[in-house]
N, CA and C atoms as a LAMMPS dump frame, in Angstrom:
ITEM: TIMESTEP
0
ITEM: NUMBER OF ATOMS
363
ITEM: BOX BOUNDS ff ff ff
-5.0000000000000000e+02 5.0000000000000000e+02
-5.0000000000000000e+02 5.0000000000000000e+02
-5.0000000000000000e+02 5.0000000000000000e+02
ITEM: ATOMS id mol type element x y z
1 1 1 N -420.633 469.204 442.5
2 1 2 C -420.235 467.825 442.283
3 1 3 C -419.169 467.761 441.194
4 2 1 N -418.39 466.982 441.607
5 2 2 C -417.266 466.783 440.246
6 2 3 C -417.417 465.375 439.518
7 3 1 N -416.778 465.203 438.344
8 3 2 C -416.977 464.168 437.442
9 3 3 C -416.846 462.829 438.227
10 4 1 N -415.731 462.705 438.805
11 4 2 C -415.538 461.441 439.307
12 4 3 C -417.323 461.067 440.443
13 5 1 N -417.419 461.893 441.364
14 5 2 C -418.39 461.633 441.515
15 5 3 C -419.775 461.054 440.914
16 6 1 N -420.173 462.195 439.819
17 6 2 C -421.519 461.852 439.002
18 6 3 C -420.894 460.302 438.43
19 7 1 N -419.692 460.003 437.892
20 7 2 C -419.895 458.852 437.302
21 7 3 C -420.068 457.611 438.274
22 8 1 N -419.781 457.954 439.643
23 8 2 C -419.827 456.31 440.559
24 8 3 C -420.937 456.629 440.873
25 9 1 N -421.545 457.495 440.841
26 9 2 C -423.311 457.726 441.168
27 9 3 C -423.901 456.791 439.818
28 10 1 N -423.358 457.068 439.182
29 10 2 C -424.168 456.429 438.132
30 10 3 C -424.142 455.271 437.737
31 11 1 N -422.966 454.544 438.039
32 11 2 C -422.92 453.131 438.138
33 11 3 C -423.298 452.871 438.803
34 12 1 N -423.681 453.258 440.172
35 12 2 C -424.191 452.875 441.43
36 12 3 C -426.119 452.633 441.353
37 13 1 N -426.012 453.938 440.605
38 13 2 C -427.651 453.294 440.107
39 13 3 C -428.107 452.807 439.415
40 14 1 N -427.468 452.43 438.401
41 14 2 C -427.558 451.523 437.192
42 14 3 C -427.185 449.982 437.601
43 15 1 N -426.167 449.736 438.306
44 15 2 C -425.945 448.694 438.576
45 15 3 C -427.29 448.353 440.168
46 16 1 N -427.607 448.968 440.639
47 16 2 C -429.181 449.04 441.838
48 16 3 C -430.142 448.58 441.079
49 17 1 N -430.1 449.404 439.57
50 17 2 C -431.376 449.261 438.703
51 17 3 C -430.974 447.921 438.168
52 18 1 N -430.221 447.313 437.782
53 18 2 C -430.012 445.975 437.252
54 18 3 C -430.173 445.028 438.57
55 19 1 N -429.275 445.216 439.618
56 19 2 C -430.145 444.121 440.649
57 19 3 C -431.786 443.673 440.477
58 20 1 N -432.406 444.96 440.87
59 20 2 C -433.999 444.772 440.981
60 20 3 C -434.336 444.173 439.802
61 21 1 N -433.52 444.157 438.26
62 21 2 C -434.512 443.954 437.356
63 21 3 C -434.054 442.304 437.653
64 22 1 N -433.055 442.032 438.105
65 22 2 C -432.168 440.365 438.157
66 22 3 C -433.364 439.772 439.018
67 23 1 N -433.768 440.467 440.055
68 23 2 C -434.273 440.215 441.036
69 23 3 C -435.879 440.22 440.503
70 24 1 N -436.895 440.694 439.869
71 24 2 C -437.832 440.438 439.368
72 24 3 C -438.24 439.539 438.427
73 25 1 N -436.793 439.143 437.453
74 25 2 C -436.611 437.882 436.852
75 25 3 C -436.533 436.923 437.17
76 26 1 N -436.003 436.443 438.689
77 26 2 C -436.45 435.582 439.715
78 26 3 C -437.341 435.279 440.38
79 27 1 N -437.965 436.064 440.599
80 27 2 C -439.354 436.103 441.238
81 27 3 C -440.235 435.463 440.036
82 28 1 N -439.986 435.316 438.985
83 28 2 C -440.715 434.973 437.842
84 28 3 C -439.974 433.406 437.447
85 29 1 N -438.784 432.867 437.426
86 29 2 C -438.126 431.695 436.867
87 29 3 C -437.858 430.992 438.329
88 30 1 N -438.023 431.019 439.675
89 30 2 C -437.267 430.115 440.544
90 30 3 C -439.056 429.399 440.858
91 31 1 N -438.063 428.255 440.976
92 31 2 C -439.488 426.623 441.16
93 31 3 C -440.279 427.623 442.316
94 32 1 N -439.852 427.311 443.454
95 32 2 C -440.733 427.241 444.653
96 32 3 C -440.407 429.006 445.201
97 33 1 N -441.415 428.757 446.367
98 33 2 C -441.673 430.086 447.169
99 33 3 C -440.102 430.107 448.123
100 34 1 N -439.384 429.413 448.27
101 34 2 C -438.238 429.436 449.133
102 34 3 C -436.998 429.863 448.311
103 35 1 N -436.826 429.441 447
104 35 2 C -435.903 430.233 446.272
105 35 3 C -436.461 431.357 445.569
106 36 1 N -437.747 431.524 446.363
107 36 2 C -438.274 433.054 445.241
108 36 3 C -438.037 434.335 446.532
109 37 1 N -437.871 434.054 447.606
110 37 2 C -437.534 434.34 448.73
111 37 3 C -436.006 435.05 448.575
112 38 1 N -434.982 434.435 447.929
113 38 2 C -433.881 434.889 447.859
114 38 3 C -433.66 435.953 447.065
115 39 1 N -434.157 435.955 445.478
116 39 2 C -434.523 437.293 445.299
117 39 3 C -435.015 438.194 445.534
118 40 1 N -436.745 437.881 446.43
119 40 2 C -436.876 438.824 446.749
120 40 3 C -436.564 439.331 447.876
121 41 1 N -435.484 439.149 448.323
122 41 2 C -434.606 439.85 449.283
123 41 3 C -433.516 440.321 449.406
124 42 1 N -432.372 439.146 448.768
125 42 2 C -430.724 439.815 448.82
126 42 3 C -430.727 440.596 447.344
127 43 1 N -431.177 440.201 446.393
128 43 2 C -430.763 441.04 444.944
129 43 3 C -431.3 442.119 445.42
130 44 1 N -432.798 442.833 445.391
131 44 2 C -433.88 443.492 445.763
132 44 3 C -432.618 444.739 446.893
133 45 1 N -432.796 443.653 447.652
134 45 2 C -431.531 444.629 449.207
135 45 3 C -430.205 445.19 448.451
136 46 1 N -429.596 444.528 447.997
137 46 2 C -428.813 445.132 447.563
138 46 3 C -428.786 446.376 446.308
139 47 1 N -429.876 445.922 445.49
140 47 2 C -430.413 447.14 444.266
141 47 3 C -430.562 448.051 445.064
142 48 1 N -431.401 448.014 446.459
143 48 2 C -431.996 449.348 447.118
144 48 3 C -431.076 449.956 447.746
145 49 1 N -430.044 449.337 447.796
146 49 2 C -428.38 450.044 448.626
147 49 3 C -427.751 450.599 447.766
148 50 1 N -427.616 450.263 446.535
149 50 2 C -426.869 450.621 445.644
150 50 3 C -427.873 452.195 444.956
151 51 1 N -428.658 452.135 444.494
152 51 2 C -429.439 452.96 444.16
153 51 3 C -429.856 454.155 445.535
154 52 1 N -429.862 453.817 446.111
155 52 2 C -429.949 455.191 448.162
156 52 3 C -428.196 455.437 447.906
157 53 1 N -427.187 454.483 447.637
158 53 2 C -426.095 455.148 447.864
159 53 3 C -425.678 456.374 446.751
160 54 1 N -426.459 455.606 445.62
161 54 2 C -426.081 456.596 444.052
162 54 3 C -426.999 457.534 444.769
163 55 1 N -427.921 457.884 445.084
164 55 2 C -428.979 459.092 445.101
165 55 3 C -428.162 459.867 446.712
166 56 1 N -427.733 459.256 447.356
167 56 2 C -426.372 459.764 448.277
168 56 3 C -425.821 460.771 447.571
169 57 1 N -425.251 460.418 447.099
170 57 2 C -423.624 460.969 446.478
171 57 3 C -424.086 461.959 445.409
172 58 1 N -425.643 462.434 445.185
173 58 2 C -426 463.479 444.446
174 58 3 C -426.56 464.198 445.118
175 59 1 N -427.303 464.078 446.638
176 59 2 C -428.23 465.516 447.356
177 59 3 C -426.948 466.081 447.592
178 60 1 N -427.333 467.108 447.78
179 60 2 C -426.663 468.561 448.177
180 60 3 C -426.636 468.698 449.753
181 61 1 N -427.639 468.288 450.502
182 61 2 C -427.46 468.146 451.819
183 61 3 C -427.735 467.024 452.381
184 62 1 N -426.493 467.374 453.577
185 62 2 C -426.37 465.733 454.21
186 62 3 C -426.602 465.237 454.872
187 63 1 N -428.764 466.35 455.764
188 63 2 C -429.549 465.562 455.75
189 63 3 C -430.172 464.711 455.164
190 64 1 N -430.109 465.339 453.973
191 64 2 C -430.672 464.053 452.76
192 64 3 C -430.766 462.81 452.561
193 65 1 N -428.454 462.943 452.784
194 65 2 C -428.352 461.898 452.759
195 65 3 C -428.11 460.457 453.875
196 66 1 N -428.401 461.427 455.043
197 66 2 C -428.429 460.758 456.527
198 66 3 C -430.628 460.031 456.371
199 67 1 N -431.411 460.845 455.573
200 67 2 C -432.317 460.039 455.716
201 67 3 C -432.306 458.6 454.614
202 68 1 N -431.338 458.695 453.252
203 68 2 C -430.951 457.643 452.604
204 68 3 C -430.686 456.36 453.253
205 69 1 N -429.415 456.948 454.232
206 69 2 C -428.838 455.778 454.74
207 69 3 C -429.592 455.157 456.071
208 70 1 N -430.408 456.09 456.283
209 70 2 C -431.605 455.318 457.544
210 70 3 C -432.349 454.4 456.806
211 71 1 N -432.617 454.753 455.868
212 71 2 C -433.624 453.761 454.689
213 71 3 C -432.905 452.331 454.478
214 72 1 N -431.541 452.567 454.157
215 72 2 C -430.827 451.199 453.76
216 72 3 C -430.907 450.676 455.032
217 73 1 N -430.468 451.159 456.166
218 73 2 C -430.48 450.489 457.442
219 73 3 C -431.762 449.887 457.75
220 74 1 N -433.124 450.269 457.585
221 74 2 C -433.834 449.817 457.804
222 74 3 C -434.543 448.7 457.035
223 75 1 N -433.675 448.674 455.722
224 75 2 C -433.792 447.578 454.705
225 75 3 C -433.47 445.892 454.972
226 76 1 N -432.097 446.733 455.752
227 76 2 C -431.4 445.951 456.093
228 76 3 C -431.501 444.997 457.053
229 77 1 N -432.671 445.563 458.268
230 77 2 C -433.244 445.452 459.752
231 77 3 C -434.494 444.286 458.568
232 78 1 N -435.412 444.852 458.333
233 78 2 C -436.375 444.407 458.198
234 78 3 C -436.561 443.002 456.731
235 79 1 N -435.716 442.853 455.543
236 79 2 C -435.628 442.348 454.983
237 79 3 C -435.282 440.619 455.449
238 80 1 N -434.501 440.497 456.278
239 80 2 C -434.118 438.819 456.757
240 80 3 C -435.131 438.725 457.606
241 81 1 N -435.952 440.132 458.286
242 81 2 C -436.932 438.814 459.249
243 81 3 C -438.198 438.797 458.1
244 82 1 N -438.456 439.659 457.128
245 82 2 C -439.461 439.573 456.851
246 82 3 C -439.539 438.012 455.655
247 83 1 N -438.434 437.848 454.913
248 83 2 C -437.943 436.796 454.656
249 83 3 C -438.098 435.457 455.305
250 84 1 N -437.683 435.684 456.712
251 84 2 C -438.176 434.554 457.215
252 84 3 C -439.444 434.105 457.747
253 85 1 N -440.224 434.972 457.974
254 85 2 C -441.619 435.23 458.441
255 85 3 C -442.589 434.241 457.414
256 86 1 N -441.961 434.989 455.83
257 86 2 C -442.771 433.915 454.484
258 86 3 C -442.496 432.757 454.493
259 87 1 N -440.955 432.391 455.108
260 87 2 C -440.677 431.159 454.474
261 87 3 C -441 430.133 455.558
262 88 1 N -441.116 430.436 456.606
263 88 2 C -441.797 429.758 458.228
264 88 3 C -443.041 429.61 457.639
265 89 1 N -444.116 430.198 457.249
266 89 2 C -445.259 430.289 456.788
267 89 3 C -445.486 429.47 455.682
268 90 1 N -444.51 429.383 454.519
269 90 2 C -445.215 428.877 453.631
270 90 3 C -444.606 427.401 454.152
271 91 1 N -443.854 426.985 454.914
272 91 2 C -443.179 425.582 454.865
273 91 3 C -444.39 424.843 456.086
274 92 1 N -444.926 425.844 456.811
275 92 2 C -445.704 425.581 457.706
276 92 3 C -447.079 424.831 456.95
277 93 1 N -447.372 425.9 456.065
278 93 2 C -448.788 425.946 455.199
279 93 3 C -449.005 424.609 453.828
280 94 1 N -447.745 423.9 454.319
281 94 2 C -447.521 422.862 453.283
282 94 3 C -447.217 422.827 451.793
283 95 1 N -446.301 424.195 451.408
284 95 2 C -446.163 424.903 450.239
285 95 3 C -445.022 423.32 449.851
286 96 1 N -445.503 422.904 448.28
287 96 2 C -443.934 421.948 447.889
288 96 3 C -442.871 422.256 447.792
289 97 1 N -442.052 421.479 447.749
290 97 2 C -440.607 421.852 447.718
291 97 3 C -440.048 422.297 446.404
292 98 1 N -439.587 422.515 445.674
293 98 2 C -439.098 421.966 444.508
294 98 3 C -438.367 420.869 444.701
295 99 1 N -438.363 420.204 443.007
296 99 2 C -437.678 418.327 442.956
297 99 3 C -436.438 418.829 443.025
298 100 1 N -435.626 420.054 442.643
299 100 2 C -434.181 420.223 442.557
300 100 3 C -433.704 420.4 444.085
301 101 1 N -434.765 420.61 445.569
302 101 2 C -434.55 420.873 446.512
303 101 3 C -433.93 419.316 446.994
304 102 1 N -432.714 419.248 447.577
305 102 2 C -432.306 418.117 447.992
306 102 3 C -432.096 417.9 449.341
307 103 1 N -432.084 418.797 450.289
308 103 2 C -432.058 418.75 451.793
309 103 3 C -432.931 419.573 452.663
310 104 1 N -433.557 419.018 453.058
311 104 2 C -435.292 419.235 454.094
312 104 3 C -434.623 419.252 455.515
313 105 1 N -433.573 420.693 456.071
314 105 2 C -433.543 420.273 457.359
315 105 3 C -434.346 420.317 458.397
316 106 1 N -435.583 421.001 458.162
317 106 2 C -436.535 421.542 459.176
318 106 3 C -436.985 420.209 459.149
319 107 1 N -437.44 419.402 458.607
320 107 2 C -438.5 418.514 458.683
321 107 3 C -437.406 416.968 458.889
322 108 1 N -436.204 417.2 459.134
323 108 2 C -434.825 416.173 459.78
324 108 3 C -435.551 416.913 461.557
325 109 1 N -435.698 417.874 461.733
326 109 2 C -435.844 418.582 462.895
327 109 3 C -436.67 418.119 463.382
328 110 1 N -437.742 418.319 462.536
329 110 2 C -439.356 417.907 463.312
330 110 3 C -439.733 416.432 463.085
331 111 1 N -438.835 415.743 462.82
332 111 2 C -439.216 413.961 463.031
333 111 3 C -438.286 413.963 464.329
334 112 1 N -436.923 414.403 464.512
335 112 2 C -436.816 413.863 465.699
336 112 3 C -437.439 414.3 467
337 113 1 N -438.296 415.45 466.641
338 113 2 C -438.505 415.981 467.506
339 113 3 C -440.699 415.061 467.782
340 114 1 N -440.686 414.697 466.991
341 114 2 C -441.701 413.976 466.876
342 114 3 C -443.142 414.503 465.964
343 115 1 N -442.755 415.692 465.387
344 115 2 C -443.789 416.133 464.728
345 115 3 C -443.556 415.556 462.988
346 116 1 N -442.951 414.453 463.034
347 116 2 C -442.806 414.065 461.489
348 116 3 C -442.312 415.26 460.64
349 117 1 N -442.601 415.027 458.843
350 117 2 C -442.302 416.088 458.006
351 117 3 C -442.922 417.521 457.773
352 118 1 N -443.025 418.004 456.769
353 118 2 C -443.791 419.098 456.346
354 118 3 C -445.25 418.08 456.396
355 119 1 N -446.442 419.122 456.565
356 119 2 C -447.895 418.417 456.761
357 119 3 C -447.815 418.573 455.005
358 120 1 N -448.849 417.583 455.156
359 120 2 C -448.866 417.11 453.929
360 120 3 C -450.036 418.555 452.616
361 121 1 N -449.011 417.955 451.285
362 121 2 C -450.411 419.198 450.124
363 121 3 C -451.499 419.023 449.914
């Protein structure tokens, strides 16, 4: 490995390792389960790309790093549905909104559609 390398490896995981920590600080400060949703998915996704790409660019073989990049791919696959899976669920399960939340389109959806708003807390 040469210098230029080790050093974008290393920003690469340092800056991965700062996503996740951005991203656990959210999970802790956002009102509701729907903006806690966003961290724990796009910051989180992207820390885990950044950090598989830094740990890339250091194996020695490039099976290694062909099972890395199956990992991000599958991050990538599984993170928006699993995302949406919680947030169908908790909007279903009558989770509140937050007061800073200002547009309810699902529940614009389900009055015209005749099922009124979110069921009630």
């Amino acid at each position: 490995m040469n210098s230029a390398t080790d050093w974008i490896a290393a920003v690469l995981l340092l800056g991965g390792c700062g996503f996740a920590l951005v991203a656990g600080i959210g999970l802790q400060r956002f009102p509701d389960v729907f903006a806690r949703m966003h961290a724990a998915t796009k910051a989180v996704t992207l820390g885990l790309v950044m950090v598989l790409l830094g740990a890339a660019l250091q194996v020695d073989f490039i099976g290694d790093a062909a099972k890395l990049l199956l990992v991000a791919a599958l991050q990538f696959i599984t993170a928006p549905v699993a995302a949406h899976m919680i947030g169908r669920a908790a909007y279903r399960s009558g989770t509140e909104l937050s007061p800073a939340t200002s547009v309810d389109e699902l529940a614009e959806v389900r009055r015209h559609q005749g099922g009124g708003g979110p069921p009630p807390s």
